[in-house]
PAPA-486396 format. One record per residue (C-alpha): residue number from 0; x, y negated, z negated. Coordinates in steps of 0.1 Angstrom, whole numbers, plus 5000, padded with zeros to 4 digits. Each point is the difference from the previous one (the first is absolute). Example, Ala and Ser with C-alpha at 12.3 -4.5 7.8 and 13.67 -1.06 7.14 Angstrom:
REM residues 2
  num     x     y     z
    0  5123  5045  4922
    1  5014  4966  5007
REM end
This chain:
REM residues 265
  num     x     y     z
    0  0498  8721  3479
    1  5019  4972  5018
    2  4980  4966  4995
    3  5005  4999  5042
    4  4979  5030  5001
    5  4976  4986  4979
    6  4998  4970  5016
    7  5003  5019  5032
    8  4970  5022  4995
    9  4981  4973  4981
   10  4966  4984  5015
   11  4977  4971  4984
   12  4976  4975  5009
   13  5022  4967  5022
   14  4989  4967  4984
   15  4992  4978  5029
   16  4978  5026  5019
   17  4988  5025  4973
   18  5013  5031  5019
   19  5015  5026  4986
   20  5034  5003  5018
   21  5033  5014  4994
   22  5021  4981  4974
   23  5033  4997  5023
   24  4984  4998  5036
   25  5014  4975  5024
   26  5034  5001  4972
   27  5020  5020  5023
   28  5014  4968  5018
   29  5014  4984  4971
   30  5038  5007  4989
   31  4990  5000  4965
   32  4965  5011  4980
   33  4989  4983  4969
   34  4968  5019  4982
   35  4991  4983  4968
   36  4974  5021  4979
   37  4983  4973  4980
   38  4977  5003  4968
   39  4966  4982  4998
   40  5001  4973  5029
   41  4988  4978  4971
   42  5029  5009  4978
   43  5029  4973  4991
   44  5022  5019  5018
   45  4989  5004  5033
   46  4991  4964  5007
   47  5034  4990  4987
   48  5013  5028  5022
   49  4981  4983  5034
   50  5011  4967  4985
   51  5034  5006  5006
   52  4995  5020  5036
   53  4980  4970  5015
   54  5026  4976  4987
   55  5029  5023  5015
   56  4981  5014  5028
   57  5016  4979  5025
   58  5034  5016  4998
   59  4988  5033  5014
   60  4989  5005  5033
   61  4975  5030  5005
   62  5030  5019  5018
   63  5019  4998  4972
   64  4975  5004  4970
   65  4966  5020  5005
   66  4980  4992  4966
   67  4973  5020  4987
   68  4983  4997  4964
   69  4976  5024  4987
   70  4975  4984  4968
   71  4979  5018  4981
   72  4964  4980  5007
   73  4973  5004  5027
   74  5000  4981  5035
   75  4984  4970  4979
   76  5026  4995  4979
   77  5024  5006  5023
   78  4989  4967  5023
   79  4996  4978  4973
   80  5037  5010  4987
   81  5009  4992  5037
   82  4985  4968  5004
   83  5012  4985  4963
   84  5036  5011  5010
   85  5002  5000  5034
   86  5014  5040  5001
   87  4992  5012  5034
   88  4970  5020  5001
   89  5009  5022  5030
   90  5030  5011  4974
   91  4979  5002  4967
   92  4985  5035  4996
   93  4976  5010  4968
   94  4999  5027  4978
   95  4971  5004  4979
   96  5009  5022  4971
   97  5036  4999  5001
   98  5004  5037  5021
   99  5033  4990  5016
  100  5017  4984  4965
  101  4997  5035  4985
  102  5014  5014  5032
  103  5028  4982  4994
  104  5004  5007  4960
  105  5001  4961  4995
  106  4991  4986  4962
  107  4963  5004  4990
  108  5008  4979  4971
  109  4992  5002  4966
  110  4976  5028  4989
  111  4988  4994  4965
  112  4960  5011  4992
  113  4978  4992  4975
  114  4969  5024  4991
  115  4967  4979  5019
  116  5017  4983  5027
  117  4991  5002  5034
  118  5024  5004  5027
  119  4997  4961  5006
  120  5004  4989  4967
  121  5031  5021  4994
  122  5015  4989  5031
  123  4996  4963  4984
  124  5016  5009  4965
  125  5028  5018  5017
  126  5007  4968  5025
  127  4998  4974  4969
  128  5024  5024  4983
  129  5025  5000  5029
  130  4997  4959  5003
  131  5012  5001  4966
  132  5031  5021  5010
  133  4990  5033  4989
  134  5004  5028  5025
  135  5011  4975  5026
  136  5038  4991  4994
  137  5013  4964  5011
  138  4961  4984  4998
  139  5004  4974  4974
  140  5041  4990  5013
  141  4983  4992  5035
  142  4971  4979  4986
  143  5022  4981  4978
  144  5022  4998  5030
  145  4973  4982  5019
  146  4999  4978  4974
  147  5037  4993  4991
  148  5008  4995  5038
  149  5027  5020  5018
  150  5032  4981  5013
  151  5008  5039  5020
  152  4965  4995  5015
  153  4992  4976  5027
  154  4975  4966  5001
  155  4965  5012  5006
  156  4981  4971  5008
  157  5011  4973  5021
  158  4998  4962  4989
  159  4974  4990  5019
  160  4980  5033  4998
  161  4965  4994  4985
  162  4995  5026  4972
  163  4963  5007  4999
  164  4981  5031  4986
  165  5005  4998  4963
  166  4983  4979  4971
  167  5022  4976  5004
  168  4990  4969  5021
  169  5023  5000  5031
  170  5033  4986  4999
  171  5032  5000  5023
  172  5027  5029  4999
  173  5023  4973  4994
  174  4985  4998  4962
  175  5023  5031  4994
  176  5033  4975  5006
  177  4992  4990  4963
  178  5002  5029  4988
  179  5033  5008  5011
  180  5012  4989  5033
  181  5003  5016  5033
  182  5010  5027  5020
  183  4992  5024  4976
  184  4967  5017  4981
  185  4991  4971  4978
  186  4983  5015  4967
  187  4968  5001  5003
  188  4999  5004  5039
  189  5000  5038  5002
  190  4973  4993  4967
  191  4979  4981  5024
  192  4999  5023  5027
  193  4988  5029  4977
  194  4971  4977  4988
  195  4987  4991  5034
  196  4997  5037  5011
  197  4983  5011  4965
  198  4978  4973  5007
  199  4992  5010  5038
  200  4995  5039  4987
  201  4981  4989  4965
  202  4968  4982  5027
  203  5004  5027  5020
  204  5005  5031  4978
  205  4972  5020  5013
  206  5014  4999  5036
  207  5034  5003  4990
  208  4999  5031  4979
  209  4969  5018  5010
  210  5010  5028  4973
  211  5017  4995  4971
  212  5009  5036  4988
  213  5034  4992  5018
  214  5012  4966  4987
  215  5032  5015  4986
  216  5011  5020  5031
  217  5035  4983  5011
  218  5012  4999  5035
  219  5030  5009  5018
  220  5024  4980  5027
  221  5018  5025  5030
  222  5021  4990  5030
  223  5011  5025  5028
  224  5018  4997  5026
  225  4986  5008  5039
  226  5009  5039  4991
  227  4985  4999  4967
  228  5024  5002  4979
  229  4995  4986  4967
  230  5025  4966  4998
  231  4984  4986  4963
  232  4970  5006  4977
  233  4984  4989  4969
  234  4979  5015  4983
  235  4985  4976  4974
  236  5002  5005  4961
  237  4972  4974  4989
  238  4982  4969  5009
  239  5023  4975  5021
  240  5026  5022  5003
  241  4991  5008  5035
  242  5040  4987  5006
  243  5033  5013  4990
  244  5009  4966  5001
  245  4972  4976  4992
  246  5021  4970  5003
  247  5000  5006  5041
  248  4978  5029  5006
  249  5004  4999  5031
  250  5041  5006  4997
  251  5000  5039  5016
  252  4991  4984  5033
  253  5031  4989  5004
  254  5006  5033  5016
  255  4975  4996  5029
  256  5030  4973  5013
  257  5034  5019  4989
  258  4982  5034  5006
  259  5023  5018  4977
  260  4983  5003  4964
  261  5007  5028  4976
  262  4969  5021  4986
  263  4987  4984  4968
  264  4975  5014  4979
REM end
């Protein structure tokens, strides 16, 4: 079935009112339609992903870019994800078993069993597996990426940003110049940015991921245009890969401006 349909057809609980409503109502407005199925809310990847939309978000006006997000959590989890990143709530829908990511045929991750685990526990050796590259291609080359630094990525903190939120004592964004300069991701930077949203998820792990029998479900990123017609997706292969192009994610939005984007898969 087309991911439009599904989307189309699709109907959750809404964040910032805790009604179940249509995915894509009020979308119809918007010349373009970006839905971005996310794993856990407390999964690495879906705060990076709302990272990178609140820091970008003001190059799309609602008329051009209707966003909608679908996580797999419960309304709890879904307003503390909202409040740590700032993701609009009246956009953020949740999905508590991961019903739609099946719909959709996206990656369930890695599926090895031992006799005597429970769901839970083999949910955790599969994920610990997956950090360590197996079943989850590209894993390790992005962390050591966000450790190396990235001179194709951009500077993610500015100088006199205060970086807060990790077990670190506080310290400027400018400590970063040391490390390499400007202009670009410093090593380290993208490092530090990874730390300080384990750490928000690891005090809060209870509200974050109310059920842990789907840590290893990955995501998926689709953008329509007002007809729905499929313009780009992604469907993601393993953890923080939720880009084609993790140096700027956000690249396929280019076509929201130019309008005029070949289909990518």
């Amino acid at each position: 079935m087309n991911p439009y349909t599904i989307f189309h057809q699709t109907e959750r609980q809404r964040v910032s009112d805790g009604i179940v409503r249509p995915l894509l109502e009020n979308c119809q407005h918007a010349s373009h339609i970006l839905v971005l199925v996310w794993p856990q809310l407390g999964d690495f990847d879906s705060l990076e992903y709302a990272w990178w939309l609140q820091r970008e978000a003001q190059n799309w006006s609602p008329q051009k870019l209707a966003i909608r997000a679908v996580g797999i959590g419960n309304l709890t989890s879904g307003k503390k994800f909202c409040e740590y990143t700032g993701f609009a709530p009246e956009n953020l829908f949740v999905e508590p078993e991961g019903e739609l990511h099946r719909q959709l045929h996206l990656y369930s991750g890695l599926n090895v069993s031992l006799p005597g685990l429970s769901l839970s526990q083999k949910a955790w050796l599969n994920l610990l597996l997956m950090c360590a590259g197996i079943g989850s291609p590209g894993t390790l080359a992005e962390v050591f990426r966000g450790y190396k630094g990235d001179r194709q990525a951009p500077q993610l903190f500015g100088d006199e940003e205060m970086i807060q939120g990790t077990p670190l004592p506080t310290f400027k964004g400018s400590f970063f110049r040391l490390a390499g300069g400007n202009g670009f991701q410093r090593p380290f930077e993208l490092a530090t940015l990874r730390l300080r949203n384990m750490v928000e998820v690891l005090k809060n792990w209870h509200i974050y991921v109310p059920d842990s029998a789907y840590l290893t479900q990955r995501g998926g990123t689709f953008l329509f245009d007002h007809q729905g017609q499929l313009l780009y997706s992604h469907r993601d292969r393993g953890i923080l890969g939720f880009a084609a192009n993790m140096s700027q994610p956000l690249s396929f939005l280019s076509c929201v401006e130019t309008e005029n984007l070949d289909i990518k898969q």
